[in-house]
FIKE-294887 format. One line per field, with one value per residue (C-alpha): residue in three letters; x negated, y, z. Coordinates in pm, whole numbers, padded with zeros to 5 digits, m for minus. Each point is the difference from the previous one (the first is absolute). Example, Ala and Ser with C-alpha at 12.3 -4.5 7.8 and 13.67 -1.06 7.14 Angstrom:
2
res	[ALA/SER]
px	[m01230/m00137]
py	[m00450/00344]
pz	[00780/m00066]
This chain:
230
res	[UNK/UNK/UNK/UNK/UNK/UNK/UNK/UNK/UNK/UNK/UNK/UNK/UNK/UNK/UNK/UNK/UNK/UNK/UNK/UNK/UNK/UNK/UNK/UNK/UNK/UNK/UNK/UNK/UNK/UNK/UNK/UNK/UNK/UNK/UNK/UNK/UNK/UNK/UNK/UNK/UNK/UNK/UNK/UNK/UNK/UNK/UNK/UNK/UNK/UNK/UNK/UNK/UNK/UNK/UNK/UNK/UNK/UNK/UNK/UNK/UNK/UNK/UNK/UNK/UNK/UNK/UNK/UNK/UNK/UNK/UNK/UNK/UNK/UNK/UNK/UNK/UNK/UNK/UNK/UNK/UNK/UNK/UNK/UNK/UNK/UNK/UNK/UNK/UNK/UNK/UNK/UNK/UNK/UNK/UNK/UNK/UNK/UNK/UNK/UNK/UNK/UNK/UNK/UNK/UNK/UNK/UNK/UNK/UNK/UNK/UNK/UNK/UNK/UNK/UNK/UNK/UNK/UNK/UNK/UNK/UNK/UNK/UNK/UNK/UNK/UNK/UNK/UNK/UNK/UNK/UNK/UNK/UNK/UNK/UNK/UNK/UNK/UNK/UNK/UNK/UNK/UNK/UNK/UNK/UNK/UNK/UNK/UNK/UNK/UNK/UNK/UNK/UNK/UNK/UNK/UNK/UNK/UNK/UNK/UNK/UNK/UNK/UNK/UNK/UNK/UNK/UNK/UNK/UNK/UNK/UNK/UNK/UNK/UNK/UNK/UNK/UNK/UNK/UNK/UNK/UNK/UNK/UNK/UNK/UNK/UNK/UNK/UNK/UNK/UNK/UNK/UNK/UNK/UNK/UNK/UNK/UNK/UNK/UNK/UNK/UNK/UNK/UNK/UNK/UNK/UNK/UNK/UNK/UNK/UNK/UNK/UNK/UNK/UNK/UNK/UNK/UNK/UNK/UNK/UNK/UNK/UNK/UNK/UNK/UNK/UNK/UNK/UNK/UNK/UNK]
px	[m26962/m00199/m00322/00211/00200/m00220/00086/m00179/00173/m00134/m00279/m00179/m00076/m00128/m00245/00028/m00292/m00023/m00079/m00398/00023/m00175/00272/m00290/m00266/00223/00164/m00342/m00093/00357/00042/m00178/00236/00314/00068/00170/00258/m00128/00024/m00156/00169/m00203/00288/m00024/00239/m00254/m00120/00179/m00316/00002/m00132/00117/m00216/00042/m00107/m00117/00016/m00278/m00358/m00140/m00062/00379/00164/m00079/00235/00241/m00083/00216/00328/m00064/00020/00262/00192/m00101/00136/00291/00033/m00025/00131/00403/m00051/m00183/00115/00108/m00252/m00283/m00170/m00192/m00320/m00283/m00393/m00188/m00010/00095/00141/00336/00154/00357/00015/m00403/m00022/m00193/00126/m00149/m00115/m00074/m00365/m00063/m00214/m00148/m00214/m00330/00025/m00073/00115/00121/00167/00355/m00024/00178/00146/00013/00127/00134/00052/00174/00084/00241/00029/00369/m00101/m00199/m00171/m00061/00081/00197/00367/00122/m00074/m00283/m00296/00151/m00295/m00057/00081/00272/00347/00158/m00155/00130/00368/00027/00276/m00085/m00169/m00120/m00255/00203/00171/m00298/m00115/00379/00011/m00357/00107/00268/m00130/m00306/00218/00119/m00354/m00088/00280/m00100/m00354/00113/00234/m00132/m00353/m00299/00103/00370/m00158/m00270/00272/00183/m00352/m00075/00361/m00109/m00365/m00050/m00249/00132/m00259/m00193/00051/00014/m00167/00157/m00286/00105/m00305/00055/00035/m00306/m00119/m00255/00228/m00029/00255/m00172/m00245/00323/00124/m00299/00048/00328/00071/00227/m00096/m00233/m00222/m00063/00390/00127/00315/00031/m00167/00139]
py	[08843/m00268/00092/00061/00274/00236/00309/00296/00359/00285/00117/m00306/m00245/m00369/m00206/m00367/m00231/m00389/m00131/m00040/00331/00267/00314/00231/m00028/00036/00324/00094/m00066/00202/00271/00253/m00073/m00135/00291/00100/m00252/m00330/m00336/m00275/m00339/m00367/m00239/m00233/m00156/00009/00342/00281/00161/00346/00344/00341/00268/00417/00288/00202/00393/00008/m00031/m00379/00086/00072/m00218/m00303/00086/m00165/m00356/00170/00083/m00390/m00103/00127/m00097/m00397/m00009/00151/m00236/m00294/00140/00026/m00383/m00099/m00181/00247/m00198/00003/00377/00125/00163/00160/m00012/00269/00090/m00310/m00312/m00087/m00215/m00162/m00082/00019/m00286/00183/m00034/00179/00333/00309/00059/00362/00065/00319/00082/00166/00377/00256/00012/00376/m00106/m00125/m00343/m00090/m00304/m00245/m00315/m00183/m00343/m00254/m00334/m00164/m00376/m00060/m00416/m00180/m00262/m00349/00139/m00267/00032/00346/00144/m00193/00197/00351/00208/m00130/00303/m00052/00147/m00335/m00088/00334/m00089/00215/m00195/m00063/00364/m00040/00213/00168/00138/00139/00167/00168/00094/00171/00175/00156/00088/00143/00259/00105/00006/00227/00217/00024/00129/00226/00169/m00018/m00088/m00265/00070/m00194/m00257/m00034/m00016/m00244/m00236/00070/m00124/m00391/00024/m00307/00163/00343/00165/00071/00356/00121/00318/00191/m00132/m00375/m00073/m00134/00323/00022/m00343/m00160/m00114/00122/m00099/m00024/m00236/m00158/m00057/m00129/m00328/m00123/m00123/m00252/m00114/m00304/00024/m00389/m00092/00367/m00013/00094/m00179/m00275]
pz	[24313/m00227/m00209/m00306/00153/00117/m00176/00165/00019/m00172/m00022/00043/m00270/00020/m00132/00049/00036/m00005/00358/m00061/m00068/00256/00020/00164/m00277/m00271/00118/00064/m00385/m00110/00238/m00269/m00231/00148/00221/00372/00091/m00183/00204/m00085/00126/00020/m00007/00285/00268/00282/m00012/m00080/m00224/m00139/m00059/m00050/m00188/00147/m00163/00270/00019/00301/00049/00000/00393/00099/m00295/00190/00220/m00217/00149/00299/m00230/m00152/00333/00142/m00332/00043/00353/m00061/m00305/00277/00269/m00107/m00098/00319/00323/00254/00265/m00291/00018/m00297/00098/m00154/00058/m00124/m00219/m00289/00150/00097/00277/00043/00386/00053/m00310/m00303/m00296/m00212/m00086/m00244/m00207/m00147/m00313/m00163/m00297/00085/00053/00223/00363/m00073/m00380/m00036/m00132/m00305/00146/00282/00022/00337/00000/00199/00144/00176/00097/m00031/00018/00172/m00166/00162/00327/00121/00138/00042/00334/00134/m00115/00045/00002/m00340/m00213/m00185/m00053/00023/00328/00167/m00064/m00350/m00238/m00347/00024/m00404/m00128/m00247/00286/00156/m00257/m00085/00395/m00016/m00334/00157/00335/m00136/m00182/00360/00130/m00260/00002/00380/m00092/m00243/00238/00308/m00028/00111/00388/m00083/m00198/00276/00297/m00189/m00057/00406/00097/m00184/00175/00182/00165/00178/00098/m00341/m00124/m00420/m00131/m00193/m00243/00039/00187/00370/00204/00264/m00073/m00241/m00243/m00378/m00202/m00330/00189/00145/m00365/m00158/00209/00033/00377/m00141/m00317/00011/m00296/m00057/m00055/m00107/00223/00335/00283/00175]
């Protein structure tokens, strides 16, 4: 699929930004007015760039727990497209990994509210290196962090974004029917690491780990190039 045919299903729409153009902060700076189900797309061949904005029906405190459904959504979205010998992991509780290799990761944001008051939007963004740039030839820096380097063809990020469209649908469906505890199992089964545990809050379960705190600093996002780390 090339940039010009991404043509989401219903009931998403898109918004299409030149590549200087930061997909996060401008669904921030919309999400009052565009509405549940906007995506906002920074054209670029390197980095698959977007964001989604939710209405949420929850309080602030347990509609974070969407980062989990957005999650599960990505991998999947990578996962039918990905080498059989190249897993796709999660760390907790926003970064993703194809074979131990980040690659990129998911940001959350929320206007300010109450903890108790059911937000009138949030907005999760993400990135995904499909390229590597000035790595060198293919294969010899593999913990680089790109989709290129872990044996993904021509993975475009058109595609991406139509994958995690339509897999997100699923998650929701999932939550809708049958709850955070299938969503959750679903997030636990990508864990890289095994042994962590999920509230039914979102919060790590018996460990200091608050996932609002978790949010508000993106474990994958370095701040000084706004893409992934390296």
């Amino acid at each position: 699929m090339s940039n010009q045919e991404l043509i989401l299903p219903p009931p998403f729409s898109l918004i299409a930004l030149r590549e200087v153009g930061d997909a996060f902060r401008h669904a921030q700076n919309i999400a009052a007015e565009s509405g549940a189900g906007t995506i906002v797309w920074t054209r670029r061949f390197d980095i698959a760039e977007f964001a989604i904005v939710l209405e949420p029906d929850e309080p602030l405190r347990l509609s974070r727990r969407a980062i989990y459904i957005c999650g599960n959504a990505l991998a999947d979205a990578l996962s039918v497209h990905a080498p059989p010998e190249h897993p796709i992991t999660l760390d907790w509780p926003d970064a993703i990994r194809v074979d131990d290799a980040l690659v990129g990761g998911l940001q959350m944001a929320w206007p300010q509210s109450s903890e108790d008051d059911v937000p009138d939007w949030l907005v999760v963004g993400i990135m995904i290196r499909t390229v590597v740039m000035r790595a060198g030839e293919a294969g010899l820096q593999p913990l680089l962090g790109g989709l290129d380097e872990q044996g993904f063809e021509e993975l475009s990020p058109a595609t991406v974004i139509d994958g995690f469209s339509r897999y997100l649908l699923r998650a929701m469906d999932d939550w809708n029917t049958e709850g955070f505890s299938t969503v959750r199992r679903f997030w636990l089964d990508r864990a890289a690491k095994k042994t962590i545990r999920i509230a039914d809050d979102g919060d790590l379960d018996g460990q200091a780990g608050s996932l609002r705190d978790a949010l508000a600093r993106p474990s994958w996002h370095d701040p000084e190039t706004g893409a992934p780390w390296p």
